[in-house]
C-alpha positions as CSV (number, residue, x, y, z in Angstrom):
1,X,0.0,0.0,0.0
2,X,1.6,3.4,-0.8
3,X,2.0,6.1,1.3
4,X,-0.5,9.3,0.7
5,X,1.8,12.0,-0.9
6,X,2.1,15.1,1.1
7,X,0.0,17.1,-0.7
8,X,-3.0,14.6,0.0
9,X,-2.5,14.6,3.7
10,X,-2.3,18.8,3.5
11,X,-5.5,19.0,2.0
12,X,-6.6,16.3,4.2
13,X,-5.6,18.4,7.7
14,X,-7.5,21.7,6.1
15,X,-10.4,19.7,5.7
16,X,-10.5,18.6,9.3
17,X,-11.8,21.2,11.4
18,X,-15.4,21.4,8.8
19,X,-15.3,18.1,9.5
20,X,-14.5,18.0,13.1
21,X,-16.9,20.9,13.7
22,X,-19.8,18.2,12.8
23,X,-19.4,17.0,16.2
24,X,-20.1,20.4,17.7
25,X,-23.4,20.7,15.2
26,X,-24.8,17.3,16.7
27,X,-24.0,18.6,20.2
28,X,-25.8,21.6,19.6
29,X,-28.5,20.2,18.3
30,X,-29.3,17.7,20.8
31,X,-29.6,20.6,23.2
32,X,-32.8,22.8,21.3
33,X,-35.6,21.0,23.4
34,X,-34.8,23.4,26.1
35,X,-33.6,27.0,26.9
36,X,-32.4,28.5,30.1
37,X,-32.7,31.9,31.5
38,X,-29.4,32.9,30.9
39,X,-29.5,32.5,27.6
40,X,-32.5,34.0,26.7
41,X,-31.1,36.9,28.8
42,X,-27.9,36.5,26.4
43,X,-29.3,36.2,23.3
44,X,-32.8,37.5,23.3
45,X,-32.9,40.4,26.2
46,X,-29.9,41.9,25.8
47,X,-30.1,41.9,22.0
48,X,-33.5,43.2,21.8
49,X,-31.8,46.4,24.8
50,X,-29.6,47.0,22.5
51,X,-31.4,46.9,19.2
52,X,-33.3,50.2,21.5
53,X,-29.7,51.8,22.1
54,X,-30.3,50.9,26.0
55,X,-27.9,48.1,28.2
56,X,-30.3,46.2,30.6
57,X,-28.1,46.4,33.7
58,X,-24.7,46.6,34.7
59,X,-24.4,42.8,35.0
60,X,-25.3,42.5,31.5
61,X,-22.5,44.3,30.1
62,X,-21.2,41.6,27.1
63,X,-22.1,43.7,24.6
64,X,-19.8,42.2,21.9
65,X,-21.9,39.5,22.0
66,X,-25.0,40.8,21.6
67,X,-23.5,43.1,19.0
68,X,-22.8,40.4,17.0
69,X,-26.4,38.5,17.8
70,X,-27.9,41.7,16.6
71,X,-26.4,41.9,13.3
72,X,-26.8,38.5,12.7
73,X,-30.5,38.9,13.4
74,X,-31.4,42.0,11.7
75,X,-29.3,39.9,8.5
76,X,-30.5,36.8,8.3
77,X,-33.9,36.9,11.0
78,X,-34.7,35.9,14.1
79,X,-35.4,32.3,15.6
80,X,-35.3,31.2,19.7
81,X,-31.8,29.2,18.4
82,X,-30.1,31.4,16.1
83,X,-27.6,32.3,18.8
84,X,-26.4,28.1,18.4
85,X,-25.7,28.4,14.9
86,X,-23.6,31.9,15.8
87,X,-21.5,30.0,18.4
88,X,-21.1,26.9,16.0
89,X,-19.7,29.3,13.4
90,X,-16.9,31.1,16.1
91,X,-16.3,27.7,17.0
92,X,-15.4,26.3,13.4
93,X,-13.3,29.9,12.8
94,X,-11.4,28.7,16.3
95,X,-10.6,25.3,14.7
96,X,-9.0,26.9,11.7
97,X,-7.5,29.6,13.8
98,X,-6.1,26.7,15.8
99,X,-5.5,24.2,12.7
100,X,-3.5,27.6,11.5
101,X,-1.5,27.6,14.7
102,X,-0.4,23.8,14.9
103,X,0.6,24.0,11.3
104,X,3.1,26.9,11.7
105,X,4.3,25.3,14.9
106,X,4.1,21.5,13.7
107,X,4.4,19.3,10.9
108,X,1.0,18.5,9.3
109,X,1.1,15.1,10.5
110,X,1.6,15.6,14.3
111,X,-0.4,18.9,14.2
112,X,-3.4,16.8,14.1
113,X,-3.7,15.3,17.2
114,X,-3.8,18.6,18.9
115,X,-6.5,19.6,16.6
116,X,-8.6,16.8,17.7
117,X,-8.1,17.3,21.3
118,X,-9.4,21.1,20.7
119,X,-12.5,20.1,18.6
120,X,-13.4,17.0,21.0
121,X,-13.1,18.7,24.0
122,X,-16.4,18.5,26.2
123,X,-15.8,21.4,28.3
124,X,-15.3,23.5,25.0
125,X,-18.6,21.3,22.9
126,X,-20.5,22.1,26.0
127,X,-20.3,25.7,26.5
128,X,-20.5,26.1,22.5
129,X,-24.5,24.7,22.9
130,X,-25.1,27.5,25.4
131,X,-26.4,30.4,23.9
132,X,-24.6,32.9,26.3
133,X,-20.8,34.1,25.7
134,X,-19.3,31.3,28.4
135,X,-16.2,29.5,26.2
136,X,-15.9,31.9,23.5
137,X,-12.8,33.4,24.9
138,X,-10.7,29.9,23.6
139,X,-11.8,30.4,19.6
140,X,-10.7,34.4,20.3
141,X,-7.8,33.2,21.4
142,X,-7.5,31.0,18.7
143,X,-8.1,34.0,16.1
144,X,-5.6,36.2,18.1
145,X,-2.9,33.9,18.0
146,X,-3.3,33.2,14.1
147,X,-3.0,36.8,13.7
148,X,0.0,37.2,15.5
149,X,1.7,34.2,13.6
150,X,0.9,36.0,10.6
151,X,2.5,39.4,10.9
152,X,5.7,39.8,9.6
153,X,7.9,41.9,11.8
154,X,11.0,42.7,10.2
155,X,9.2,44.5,7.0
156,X,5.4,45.6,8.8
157,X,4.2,46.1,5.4
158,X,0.7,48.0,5.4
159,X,-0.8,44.4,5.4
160,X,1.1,43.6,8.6
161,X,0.4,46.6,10.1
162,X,-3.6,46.0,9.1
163,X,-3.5,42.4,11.1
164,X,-1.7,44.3,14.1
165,X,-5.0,46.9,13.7
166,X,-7.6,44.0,13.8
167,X,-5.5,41.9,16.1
168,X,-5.9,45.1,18.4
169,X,-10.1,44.5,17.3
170,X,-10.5,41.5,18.2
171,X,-9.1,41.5,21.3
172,X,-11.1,44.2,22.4
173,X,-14.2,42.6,21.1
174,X,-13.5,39.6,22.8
175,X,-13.0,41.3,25.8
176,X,-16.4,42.6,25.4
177,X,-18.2,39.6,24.3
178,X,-16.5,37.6,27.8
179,X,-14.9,39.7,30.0
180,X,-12.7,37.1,30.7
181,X,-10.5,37.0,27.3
182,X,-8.7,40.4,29.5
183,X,-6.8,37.9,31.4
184,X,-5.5,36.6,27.7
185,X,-3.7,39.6,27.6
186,X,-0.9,39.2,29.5
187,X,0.1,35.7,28.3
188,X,-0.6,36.9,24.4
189,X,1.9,39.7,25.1
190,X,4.5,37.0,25.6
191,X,3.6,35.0,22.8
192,X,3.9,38.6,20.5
193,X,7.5,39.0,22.3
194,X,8.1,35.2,20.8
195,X,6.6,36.1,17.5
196,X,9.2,38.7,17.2
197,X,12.1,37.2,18.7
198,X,11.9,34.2,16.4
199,X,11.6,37.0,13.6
200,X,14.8,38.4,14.5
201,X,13.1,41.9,14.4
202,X,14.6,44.5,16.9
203,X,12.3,45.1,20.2
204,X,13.0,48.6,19.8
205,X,12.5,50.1,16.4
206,X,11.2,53.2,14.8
207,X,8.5,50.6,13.0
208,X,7.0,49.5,16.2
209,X,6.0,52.9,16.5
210,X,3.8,52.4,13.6
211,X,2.9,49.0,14.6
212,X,2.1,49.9,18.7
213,X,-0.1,52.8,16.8
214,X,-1.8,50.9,14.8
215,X,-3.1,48.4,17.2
216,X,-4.0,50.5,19.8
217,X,-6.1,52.5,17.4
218,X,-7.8,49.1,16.5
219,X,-8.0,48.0,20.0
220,X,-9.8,51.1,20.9
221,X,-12.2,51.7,17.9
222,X,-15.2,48.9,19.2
223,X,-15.0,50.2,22.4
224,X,-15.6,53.9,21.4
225,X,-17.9,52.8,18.8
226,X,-19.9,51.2,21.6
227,X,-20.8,54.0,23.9
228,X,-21.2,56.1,21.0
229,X,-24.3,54.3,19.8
230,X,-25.6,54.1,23.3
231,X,-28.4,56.2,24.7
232,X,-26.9,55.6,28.1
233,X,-23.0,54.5,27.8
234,X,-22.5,55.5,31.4
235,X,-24.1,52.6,32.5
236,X,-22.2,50.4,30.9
237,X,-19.4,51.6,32.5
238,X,-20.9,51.5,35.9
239,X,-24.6,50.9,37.2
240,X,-24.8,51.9,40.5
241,X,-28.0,49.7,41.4
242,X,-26.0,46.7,40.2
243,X,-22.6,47.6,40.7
244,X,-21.2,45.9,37.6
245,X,-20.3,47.4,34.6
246,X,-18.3,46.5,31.5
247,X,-15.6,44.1,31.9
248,X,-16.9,43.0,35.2
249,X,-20.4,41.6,34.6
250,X,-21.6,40.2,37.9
251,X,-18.2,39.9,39.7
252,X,-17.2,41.9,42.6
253,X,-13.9,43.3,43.1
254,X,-12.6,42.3,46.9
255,X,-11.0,39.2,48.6
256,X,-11.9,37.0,51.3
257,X,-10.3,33.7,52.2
258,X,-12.9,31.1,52.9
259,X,-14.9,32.8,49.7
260,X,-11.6,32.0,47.5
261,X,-11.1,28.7,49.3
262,X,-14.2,28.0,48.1
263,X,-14.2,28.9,44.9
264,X,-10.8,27.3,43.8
265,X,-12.3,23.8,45.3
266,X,-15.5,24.6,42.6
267,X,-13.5,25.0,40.0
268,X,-10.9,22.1,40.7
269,X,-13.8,19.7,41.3
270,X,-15.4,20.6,37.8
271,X,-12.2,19.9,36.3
272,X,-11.3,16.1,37.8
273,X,-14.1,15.3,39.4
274,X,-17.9,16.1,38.0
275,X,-19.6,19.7,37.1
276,X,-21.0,21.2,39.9
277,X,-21.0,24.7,39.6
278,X,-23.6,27.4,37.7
279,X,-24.3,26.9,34.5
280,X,-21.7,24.1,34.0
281,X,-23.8,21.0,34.5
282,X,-21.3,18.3,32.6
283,X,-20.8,15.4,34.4
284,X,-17.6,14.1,33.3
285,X,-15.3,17.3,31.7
286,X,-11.5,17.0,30.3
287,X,-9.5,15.6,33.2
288,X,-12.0,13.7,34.8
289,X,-11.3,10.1,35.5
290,X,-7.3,8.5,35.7
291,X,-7.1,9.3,32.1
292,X,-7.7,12.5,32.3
293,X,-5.9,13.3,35.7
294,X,-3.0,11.0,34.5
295,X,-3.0,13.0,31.4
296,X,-3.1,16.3,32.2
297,X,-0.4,16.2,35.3
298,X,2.3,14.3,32.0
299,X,1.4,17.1,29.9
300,X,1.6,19.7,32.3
301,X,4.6,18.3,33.6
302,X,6.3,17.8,30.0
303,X,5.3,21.2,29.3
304,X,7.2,22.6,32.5
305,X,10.1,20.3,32.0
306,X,10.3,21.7,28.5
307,X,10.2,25.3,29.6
308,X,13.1,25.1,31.6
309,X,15.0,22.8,28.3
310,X,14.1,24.4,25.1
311,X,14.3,28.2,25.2
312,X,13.4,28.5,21.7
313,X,9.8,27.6,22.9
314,X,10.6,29.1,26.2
315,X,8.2,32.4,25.9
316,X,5.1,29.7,24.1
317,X,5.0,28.1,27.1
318,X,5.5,30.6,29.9
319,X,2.4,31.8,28.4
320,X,0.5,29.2,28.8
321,X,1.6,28.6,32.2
322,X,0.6,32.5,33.0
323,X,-2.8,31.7,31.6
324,X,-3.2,28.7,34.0
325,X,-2.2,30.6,37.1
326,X,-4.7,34.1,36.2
327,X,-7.4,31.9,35.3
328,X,-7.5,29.6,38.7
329,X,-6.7,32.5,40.6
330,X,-8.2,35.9,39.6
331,X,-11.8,34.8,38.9
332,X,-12.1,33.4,42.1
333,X,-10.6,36.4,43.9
334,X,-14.2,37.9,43.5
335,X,-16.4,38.3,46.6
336,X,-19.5,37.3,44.8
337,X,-17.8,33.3,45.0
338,X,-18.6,30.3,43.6
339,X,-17.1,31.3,40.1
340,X,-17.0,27.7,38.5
341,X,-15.0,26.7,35.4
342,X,-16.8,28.7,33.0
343,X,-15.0,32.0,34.0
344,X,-11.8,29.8,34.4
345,X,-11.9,28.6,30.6
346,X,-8.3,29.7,30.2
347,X,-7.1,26.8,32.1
348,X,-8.2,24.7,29.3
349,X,-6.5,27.0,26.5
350,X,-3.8,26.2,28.5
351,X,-4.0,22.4,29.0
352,X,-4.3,22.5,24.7
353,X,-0.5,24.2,24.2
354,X,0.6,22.0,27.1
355,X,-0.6,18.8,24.6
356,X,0.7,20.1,21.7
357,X,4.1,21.3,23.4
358,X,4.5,17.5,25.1
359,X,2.8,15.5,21.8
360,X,5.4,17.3,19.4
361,X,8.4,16.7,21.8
362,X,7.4,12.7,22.2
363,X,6.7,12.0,18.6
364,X,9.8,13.7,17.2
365,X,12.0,12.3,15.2
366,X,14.9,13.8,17.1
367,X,13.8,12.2,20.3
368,X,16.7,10.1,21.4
369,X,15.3,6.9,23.2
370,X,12.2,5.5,21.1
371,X,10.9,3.8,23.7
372,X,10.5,6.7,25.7
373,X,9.5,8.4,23.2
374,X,6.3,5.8,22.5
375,X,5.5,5.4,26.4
376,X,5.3,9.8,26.5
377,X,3.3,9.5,23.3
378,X,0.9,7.3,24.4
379,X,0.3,9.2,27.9
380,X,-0.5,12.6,25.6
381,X,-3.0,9.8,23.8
382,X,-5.3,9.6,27.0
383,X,-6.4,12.8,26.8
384,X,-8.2,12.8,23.2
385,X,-9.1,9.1,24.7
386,X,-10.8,10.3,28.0
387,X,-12.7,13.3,25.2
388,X,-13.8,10.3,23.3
389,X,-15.3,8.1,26.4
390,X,-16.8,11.4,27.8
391,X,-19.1,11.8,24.3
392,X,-21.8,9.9,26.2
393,X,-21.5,11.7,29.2
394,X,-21.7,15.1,27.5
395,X,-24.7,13.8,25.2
396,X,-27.1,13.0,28.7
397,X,-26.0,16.8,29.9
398,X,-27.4,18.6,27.3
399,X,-30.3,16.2,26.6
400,X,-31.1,16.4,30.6
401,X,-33.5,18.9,31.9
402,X,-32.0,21.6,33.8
403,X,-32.8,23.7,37.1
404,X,-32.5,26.6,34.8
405,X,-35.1,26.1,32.4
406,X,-37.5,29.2,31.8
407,X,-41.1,29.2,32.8
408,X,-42.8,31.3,30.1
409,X,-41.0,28.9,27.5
410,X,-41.8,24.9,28.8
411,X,-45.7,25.8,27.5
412,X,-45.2,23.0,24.7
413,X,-43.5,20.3,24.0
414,X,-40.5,22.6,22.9
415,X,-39.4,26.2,23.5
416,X,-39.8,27.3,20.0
417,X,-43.5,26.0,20.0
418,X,-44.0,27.8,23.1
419,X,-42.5,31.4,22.0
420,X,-44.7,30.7,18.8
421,X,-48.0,30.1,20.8
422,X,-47.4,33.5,22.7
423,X,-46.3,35.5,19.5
424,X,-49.9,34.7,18.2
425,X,-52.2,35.1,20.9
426,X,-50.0,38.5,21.6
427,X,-50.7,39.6,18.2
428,X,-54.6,38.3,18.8
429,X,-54.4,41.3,21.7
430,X,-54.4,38.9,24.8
431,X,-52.6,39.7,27.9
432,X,-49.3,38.2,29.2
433,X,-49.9,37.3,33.0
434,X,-48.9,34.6,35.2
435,X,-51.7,33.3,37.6
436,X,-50.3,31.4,40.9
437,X,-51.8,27.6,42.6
438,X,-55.1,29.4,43.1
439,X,-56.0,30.8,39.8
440,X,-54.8,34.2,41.1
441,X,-52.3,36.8,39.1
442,X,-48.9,37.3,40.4
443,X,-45.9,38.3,40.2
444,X,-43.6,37.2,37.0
445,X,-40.9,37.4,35.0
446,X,-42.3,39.3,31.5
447,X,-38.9,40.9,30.3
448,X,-37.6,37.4,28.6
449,X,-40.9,36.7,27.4
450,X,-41.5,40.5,26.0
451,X,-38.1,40.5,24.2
452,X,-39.0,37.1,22.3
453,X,-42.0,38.3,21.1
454,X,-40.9,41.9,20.4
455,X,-37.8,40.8,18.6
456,X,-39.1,38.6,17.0
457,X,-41.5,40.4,15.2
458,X,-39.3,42.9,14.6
459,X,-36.1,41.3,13.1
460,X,-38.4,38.6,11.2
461,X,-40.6,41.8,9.5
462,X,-43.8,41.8,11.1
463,X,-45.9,44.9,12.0
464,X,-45.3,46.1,15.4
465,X,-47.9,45.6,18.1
466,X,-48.3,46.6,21.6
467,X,-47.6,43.4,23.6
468,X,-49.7,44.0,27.1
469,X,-49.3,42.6,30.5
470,X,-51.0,43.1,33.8
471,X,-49.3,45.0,36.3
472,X,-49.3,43.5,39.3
473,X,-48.6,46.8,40.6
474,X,-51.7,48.3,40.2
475,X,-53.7,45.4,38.9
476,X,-54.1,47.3,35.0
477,X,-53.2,46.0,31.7
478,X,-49.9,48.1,30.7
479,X,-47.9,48.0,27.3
480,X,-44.6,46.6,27.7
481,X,-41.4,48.3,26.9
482,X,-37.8,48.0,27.5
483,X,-38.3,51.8,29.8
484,X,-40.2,49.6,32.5
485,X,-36.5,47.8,33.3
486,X,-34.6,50.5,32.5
487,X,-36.6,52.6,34.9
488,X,-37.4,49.6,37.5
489,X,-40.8,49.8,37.6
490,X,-40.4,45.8,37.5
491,X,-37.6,44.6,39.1
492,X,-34.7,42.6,37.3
């Protein structure tokens, strides 16, 4: 049998990540017959705030994201799972960010492996089915890095000095789709330090002027842009009633021990032990099991040891290791507590160049003791194993009802039925209002309800309509609009 010629296998490795992000579309699919709060707060609410100019509160402050969900939406229309199809398409442009990556770092044949840990992660497949922002720092990260190992320093042509402007963009608007991706920036300062080192460009040159200029100016043009085009950028910034603002969302700036104790033990347990923690409801994640632990403290380990070695790839992988530490630690230095792993997500960006680090030191053809060589390989191997024998695991999560499930949406047999029954008797003129055990009306959640309707009439072309609701404040119909948050007369 002949060997496929290296142009085959080329072709072969660019076709991976469509094909790998398959996986991610069945995922995501098997998760439409429900829909939690927070992301119709994500994806419906805060879109339909900001389709008015208007942020809902301080805490919901990722405005990237429903920048993005809105232009999408006033494109192509509305529907209660649009926001999936949005995730599923960052998640395949992180794949061939990533597939980018390996292949400038790797050969083609050992960068896939890597590539398959990344897509066949089930931390990263299950925050992609969630309609909210958690996990989209790690394809960001993926489209920064790609940018940076395309510039070339030593001539910064106008293209190069274009990618340093939208490498400057995207940061910032990953920043403000998950506040989170600001604790990239440290470690993606040291892999741009790498970038030019291996370049042989001079640290301090009059082109860097040109080059620092240009990416500040595109680091700061979505942030101005934002409060621009909002009726009320100040509380973006800050909301006093909330006290959150951009950047922060629902955290709390502070420190207390136990509170940090805590919160390190939530996050460490959803890692190797089972998902406990808000919104992360995945019983068996990355490391869980001896596979995983086993894996992860060889590549880990491999990773360090080569740190120390190989100062070539010295910078690569202090970078990672950065990103480990200011992801366990920062999050959970909040006062609010009990973070969980999805504001930790970094830890897992990091785990990937620790794999790829350790998978292309064991498999090369330098390596001097084979044996060796085949024993490290094969412990790299029970991490994409431990992915595989997750699948199952992963599958029952998102097919599993959830604590988190909205009221106003579980009316039929599937959300989308149920936002479709109340867009017609809305436009019928009946009257949104939530009766208790004994028949009588009380107080409800109408603002996630409101801004399905609303938007979807709106962004799928219908005529607008007043969509009513008692008030259970004076017992009279009123006409919703996004004013009666924005003012509190209902409370959030």
């Amino acid at each position: 049998m002949t060997k496929p010629k290296p142009k085959t296998i080329e072709v072969g490795y660019w076709l991976l990540p469509l094909l790998l992000s398959l996986l991610q579309l069945f995922v995501s699919l098997a998760s439409t017959h429900r829909i939690l709060y927070e992301e119709l707060a994500e994806s419906v609410r805060n879109v339909f705030w900001l389709q008015h100019g208007l942020i809902y509160d301080g805490k919901s402050s990722n405005v990237g994201w429903y920048a993005t969900l809105l232009l999408v939406y006033k494109t192509f229309g509305f529907s209660l799972f649009t926001a999936k199809f949005v995730r599923l398409v960052l998640h395949l442009l992180g794949l061939y960010c990533a597939a980018y990556v390996l292949r400038r770092a790797l050969d083609v044949k050992r960068a896939i492996a890597p590539l398959i840990l990344i897509a066949t992660s089930p931390i990263l497949l299950y925050f992609t089915t969630l309609q909210t922002s958690n996990g989209s720092d790690i394809p960001y990260a993926a489209i920064c890095l790609a940018l940076i190992m395309s510039i070339q320093f030593p001539a910064l042509a106008i293209v190069d000095l274009a990618k340093i402007s939208l490498l400057g963009a995207a940061a910032m608007w990953a920043a403000m789709t998950y506040p989170i991706f600001l604790l990239y920036f440290p470690s993606l300062f040291f892999v741009l330090l790498w970038r030019i080192q291996q370049t042989g460009a001079r640290f301090i040159d009059r082109r860097n002027a040109l080059a620092i200029g240009a990416g500040l100016t595109g680091f700061l043009l979505p942030l101005i842009a934002t409060l621009v085009a909002l009726r009320m950028p100040q509380l973006l910034i800050h909301d006093p009633r909330t006290d959150a603002g951009l950047f922060r969302s629902g955290g709390k700036i502070g420190f207390d021990l136990a509170v940090f104790k805590t919160s390190i033990g939530i996050v460490l347990t959803d890692l190797f032990v089972h998902g406990k923690s808000y919104y992360f409801e995945l019983r068996h994640s990355d490391f869980t099991g001896w596979f995983g632990v086993i894996g992860f403290v060889f590549t880990s380990g491999t990773a360090l040891y080569l740190c120390w070695k190989m100062k070539t790839a010295r910078l690569l992988l202090l970078a990672a290791f950065v990103l480990l530490l200011i992801n366990l630690i920062a999050p959970n230095l909040s006062t609010a507590g009990n973070q969980g792993l999805r504001r930790c997500t970094g830890i897992l960006t990091a785990s990937f160049v620790f794999f790829a680090a350790s998978w292309n030191f064991y498999t090369s053809a330098s390596f001097k003791n084979i044996w060796l060589g085949r024993i490290g390989s094969l412990l790299c191997l029970l991490l994409p194993l431990n992915n595989l024998l997750s699948f199952p695991s992963l599958l029952a999560a998102v097919r599993a009802p959830s604590d988190y499930e909205a009221p106003w949406f579980e009316t039929r047999e599937t959300p989308t039925a149920s936002l479709a029954d109340a867009i017609n008797a809305t436009a019928k003129g009946a009257v949104l209002v939530c009766f208790g055990e004994q028949q009588n009306p009380q107080p409800c959640r109408y603002q996630e309800i409101y801004a399905g309707i609303a938007g979807s009439r709106l962004w799928n072309g219908l005529d607008k309509i007043d969509i009513k609701a008692l008030d259970w404040n004076t017992g009279q119909e009123i006409v919703l609009t996004p004013s009666l948050w924005t003012e509190y007369h209902f409370p959030h």
